[in-house]
C-alpha positions as CSV (number, residue, x, y, z in Angstrom):
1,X,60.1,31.8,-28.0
2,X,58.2,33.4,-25.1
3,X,60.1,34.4,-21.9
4,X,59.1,33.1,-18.4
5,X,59.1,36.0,-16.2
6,X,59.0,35.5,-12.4
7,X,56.1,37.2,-10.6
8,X,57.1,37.9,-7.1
9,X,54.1,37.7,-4.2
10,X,52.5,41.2,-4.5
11,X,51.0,42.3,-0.8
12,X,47.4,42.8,-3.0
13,X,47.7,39.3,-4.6
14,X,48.6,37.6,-1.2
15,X,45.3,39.8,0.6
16,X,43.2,38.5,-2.4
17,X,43.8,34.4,-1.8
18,X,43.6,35.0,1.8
19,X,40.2,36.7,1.2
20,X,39.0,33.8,-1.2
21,X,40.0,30.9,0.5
22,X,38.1,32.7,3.7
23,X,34.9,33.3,1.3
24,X,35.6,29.5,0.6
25,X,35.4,28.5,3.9
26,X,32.1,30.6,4.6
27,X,30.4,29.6,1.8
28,X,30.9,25.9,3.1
29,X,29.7,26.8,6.2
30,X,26.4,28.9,5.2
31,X,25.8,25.7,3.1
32,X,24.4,23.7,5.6
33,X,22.4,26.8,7.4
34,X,21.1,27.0,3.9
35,X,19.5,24.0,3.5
36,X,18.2,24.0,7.2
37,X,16.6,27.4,6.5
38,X,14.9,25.6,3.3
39,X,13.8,22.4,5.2
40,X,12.1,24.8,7.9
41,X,10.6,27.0,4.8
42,X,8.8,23.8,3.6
43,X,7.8,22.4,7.2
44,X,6.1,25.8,7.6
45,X,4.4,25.6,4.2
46,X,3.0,22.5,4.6
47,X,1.7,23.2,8.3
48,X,-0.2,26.4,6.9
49,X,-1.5,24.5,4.2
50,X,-3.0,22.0,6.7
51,X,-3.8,24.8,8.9
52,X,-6.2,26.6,6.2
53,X,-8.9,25.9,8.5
54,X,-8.1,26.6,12.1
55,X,-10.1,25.2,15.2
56,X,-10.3,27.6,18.1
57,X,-7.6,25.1,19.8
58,X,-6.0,25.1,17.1
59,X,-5.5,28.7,17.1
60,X,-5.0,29.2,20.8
61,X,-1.9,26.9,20.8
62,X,-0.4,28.7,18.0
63,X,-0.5,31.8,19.5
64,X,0.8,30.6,22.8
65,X,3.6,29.2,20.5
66,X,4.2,32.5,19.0
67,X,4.1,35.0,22.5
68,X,7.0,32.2,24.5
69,X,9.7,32.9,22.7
70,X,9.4,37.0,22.8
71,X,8.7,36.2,26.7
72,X,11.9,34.4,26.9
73,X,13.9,37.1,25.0
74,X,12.6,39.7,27.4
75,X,13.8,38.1,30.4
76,X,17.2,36.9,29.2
77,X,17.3,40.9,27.9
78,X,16.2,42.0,31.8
């Protein structure tokens, strides 16, 4: 008959099952951001698709759209 040995906690083993149940944790949690990321993807898609042909409005708004942000990141960075 086989003999049961006891393994004591190695320092390595403990590290290693801290680190996985961490990964564990941040895998749930990039999940979510995931799927949002994906959602956006297809939003954008389907608004270049319908944007194939742009109107000079159109156009104009987008790139309005585009220059606010980097105006806002520039004055939170001043």
């Amino acid at each position: 008959m086989a003999k049961e040995t006891i393994v004591k906690e190695n320092p390595v083993t403990d590290a290693l099952k801290k680190l996985k149940e961490e990964e564990m944790e941040l895998m749930a949690k990039l999940k979510p951001l995931q799927e949002a990321i994906g959602a956006l993807e297809k939003i954008l898609d389907k608004s270049s698709k319908k944007a194939a042909k742009p109107s000079k409005e159109a156009s104009s708004e987008a790139a309005a759209e585009e220059t606010a942000p980097e105006a806002t990141e520039e004055e939170a960075t001043a």
